[in-house]
DOZATI-20354 format. One record per residue (C-alpha): z, x, y negated; residue in one letter. Coordinates in pm, 1 decimal. Layout:
Z  X  Y  a
...
This chain:
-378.4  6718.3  136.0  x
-274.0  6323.7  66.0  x
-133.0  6445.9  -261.7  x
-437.3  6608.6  -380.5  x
-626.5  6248.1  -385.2  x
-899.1  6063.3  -163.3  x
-1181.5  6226.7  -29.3  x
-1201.9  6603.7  57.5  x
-1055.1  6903.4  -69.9  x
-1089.2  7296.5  -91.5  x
-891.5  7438.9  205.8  x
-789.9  7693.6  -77.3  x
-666.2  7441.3  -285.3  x
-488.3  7247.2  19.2  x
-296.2  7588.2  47.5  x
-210.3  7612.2  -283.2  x
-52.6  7306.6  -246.6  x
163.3  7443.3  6.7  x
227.8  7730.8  -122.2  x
31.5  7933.4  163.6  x
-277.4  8136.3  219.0  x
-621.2  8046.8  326.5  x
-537.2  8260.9  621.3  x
-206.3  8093.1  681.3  x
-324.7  7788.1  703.9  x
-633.8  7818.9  927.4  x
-420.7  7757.9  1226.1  x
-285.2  7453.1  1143.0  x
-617.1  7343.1  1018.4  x
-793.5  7426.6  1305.8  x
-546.2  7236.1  1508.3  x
-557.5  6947.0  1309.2  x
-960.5  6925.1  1332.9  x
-893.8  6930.0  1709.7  x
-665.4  6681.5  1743.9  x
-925.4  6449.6  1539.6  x
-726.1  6415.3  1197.5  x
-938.4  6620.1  957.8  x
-1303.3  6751.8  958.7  x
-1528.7  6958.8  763.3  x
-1727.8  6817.8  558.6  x
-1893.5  7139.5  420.6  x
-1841.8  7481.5  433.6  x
-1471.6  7544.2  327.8  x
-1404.3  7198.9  269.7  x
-1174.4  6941.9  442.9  x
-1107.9  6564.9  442.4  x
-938.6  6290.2  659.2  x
-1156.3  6151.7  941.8  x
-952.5  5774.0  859.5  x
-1045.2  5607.2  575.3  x
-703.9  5556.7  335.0  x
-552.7  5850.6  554.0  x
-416.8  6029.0  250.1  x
-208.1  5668.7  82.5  x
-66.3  5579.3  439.5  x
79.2  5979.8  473.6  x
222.4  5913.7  98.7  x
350.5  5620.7  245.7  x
533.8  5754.4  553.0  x
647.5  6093.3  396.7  x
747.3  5963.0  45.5  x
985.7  6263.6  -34.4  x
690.3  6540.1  71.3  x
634.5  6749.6  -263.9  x
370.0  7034.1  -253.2  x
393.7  7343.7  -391.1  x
C-alpha cells in the first residue's frame, strides 16, 4: 500500500499490487485495521491511520517490490 502513494487506496488495487485477490487479502486487512494500522475511509477503501505511514514503510523495507 506505501508504494501505491499517500493517502488511501482501493483494497482491489492494494491486491493487485500484491498479486492477490480481494478475498485473499481481507484477512490480513482486517487484521491490520485491528491492530490500529489502517482504516476505512469509505466503502472499499483503505489508508494509513499515521500520517507519512506509507514513506517511513519505503524506508524500512527498501527492497519490497509489488506485484
Amino acid at each position: 500500500m506505501a508504494h501505491l502513494g499517500p493517502g488511501s487506496h482501493r483494497t482491489g488495487d492494494t491486491a493487485t499490487a500484491l498479486n492477490m485477490t480481494v478475498k485473499g487479502i481481507g484477512p490480513v486487512r482486517a487484521k491490520l485495521i485491528k491492530k490500529g494500522m489502517i482504516y476505512s475511509p469509505a466503502h472499499g477503501d483503505m489508508a494509513f491511520t499515521v500520517p507519512l505511514f506509507d514513506e517511513f514503510m519505503i524506508r524500512a523495507i527498501p527492497d519490497f517490490t509489488p506485484g
